[in-house]
N, C-alpha and C positions, 0 to 999 in steps of 0.2 A: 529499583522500585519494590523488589519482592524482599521479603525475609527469609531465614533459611526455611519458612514452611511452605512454600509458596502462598505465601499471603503478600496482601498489599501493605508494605510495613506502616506503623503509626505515623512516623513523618512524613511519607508520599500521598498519606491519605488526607492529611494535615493541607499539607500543599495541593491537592486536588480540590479539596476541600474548599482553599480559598479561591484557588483559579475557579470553579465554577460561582461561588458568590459573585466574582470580577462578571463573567458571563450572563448570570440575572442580572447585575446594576446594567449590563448594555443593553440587554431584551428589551427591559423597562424603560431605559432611557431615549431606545428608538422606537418604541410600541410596535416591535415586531409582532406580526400575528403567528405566524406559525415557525417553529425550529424542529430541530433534529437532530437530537445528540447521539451518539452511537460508540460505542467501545467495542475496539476487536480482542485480538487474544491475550493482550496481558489481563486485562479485566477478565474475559470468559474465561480464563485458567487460573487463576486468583482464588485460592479457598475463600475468601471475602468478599467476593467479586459482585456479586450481589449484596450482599450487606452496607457495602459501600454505596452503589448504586438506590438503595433505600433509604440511607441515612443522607444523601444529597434530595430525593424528591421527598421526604418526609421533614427537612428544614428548610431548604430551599425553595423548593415547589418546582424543579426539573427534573423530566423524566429519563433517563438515560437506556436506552438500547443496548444491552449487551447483544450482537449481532454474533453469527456464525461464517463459516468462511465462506460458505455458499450464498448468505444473502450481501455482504461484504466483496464479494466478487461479481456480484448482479449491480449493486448501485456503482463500481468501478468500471462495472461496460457500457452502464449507459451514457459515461463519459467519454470512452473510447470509438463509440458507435461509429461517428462520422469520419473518423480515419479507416476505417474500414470497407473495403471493396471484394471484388473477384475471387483476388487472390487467396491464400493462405497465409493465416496470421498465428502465432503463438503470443500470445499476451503474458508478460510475466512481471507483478506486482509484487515489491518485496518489501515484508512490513519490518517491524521489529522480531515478530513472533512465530510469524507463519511468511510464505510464499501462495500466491493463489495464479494458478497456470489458468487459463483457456485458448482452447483451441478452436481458430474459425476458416472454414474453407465454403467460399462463395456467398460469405456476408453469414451464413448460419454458425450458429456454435453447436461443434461437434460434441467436443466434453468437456469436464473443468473438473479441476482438484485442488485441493487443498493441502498444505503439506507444511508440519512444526519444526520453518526453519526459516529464521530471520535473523537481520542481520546482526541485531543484541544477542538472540538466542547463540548465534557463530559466536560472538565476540566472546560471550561466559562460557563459552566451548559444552553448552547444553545441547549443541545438535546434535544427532544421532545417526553414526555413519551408516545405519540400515536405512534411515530414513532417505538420507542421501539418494541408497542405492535404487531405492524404490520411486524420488522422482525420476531421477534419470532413464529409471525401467519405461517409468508410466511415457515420457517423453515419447521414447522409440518405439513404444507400442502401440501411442496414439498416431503415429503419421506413416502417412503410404505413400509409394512413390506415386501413385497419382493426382497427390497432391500439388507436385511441383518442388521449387524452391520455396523454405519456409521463411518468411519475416517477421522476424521480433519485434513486439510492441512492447516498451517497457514504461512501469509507471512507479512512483516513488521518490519521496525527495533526493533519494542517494542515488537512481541514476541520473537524474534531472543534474544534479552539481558536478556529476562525470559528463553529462553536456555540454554544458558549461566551462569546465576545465576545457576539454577537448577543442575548445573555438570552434563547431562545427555551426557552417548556417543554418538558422532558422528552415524548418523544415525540410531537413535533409540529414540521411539515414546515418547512425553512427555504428561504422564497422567495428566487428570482434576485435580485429586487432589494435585497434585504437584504443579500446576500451581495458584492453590489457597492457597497454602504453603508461596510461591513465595510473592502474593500478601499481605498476612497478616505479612509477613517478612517486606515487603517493608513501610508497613503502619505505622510503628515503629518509623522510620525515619523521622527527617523533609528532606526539599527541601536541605539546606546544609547539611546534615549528608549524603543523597545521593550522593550528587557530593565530600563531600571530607572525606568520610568513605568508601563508596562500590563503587568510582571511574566513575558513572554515569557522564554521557554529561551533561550539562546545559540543552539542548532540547530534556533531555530524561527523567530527573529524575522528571519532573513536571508532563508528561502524561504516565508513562509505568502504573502506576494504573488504570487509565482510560481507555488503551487499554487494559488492561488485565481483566476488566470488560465485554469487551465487548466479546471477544472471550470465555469467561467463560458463558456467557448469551446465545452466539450462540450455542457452543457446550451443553450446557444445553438444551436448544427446539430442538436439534437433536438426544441426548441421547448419544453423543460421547463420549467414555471413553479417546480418545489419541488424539494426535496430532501431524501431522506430520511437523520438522519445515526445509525444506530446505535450509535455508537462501538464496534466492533466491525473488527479487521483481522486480516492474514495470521497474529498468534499465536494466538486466536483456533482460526481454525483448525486450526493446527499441534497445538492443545490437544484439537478435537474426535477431529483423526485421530489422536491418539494411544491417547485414550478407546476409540475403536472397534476400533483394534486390538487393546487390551489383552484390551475382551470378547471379541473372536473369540477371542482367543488362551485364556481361561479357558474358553470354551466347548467348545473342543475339547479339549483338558485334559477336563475333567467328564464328557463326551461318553465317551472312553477308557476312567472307573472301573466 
């Protein structure tokens, strides 16, 4: 997607371009009232990134959201809410670009970070072994032994298809060590033998090692034995707050008559 400046090159712009045209003709053709577009961090690190974003609402008439990781891991918990209990949870959402941790003990969120390391970022070997070291820091210095045992809640297409692989039942927890099973399975394989052996996407079968690194690393500096995978992510959300908006927005409406 990027060029050597980190810009959004002229062909993926080309092609972004046209994929949101494809997204007005559906808006219009279902007279949605309200949407919500949002770009995480290739866009918001993209010297373009806005430029882009301009040149789609100034032809198109869509407004696009460059989000940040903090409000990007706000609309991903309101997803995760309802798996949520007592317990102590680490939540760990892995994008292309970024990693967005939160940690909740007794249904509150204690902290949350964000950290420039996803699974594309791995795969072009842009990640940054300090960065590394600084989640893993942040990990062990958010959790106390009176928190308990921690349980990972994982969200992202590439754990969701390491679910999947693994045949584990529908809601029920998929262990570290499975998840490393998964990984040395997968490592076997080249790039085709994914896609026309074990049926993987084109833009899945290049980075599910990569993110499956990374949640192995996180869940490692937490001590997590499981992992919870709702298959649930940032649309998701984007879906609940849209929801909640709308009723406010009727409510007050009714409210007026």
């Amino acid at each position: 997607m990027f060029s050597d400046q980190k810009k959004i090159s002229p062909a993926s712009e080309e092609k972004f371009f046209k994929l949101m045209q494809a997204f007005k003709i559906l808006i219009d053709l279902y007279e949605v009232d309200n949407e919500l577009i949002c770009a995480t961090s290739a866009m918001r690190e993209a010297k373009n990134g806005e430029e882009v974003a301009t040149r789609v609402l100034n032809e198109i008439g869509l407004k696009i959201r460059i989000i940040d990781g903090n409000k990007e891991a706000e609309l991903i918990n309101k997803a995760i809410s309802s798996y949520i209990d007592d317990k102590t949870y680490l939540h760990i959402d892995v994008g292309g670009g970024s990693t967005e941790l939160n940690l909740y003990y007794k249904k509150e969120k204690l902290n949350a970070r964000s950290f420039k390391i996803g699974s594309v970022r791995r795969l072009e070997h842009f990640d940054s072994p300090v960065i590394w070291k600084n989640m893993e820091s942040w990990v062990r210095e958010n959790i106390r032994k009176e928190y308990g045992p921690i349980t990972a809640i994982g969200t992202g297409g590439n754990i969701n298809k390491i679910f999947d692989l693994a045949k584990t039942k529908t809601n029920t927890p998929l262990a570290i060590k499975k998840i490393e099973e998964i990984k040395e399975f997968l490592s076997k394989y080249s790039f085709e033998e994914k896609v026309n052996l074990l049926q993987l996407n084109h833009d899945r079968a290049d980075v599910i090692i990569p993110a499956s690194e990374i949640y192995l690393a996180v869940m490692r500096a937490a001590r997590s034995k499981n992992i919870i995978v709702p298959d649930v992510g940032l649309k998701d959300g984007m879906m609940i707050y849209l929801y909640e908006k709308t009723l406010k927005k009727l409510k007050k409406e009714t409210s007026k008559k």
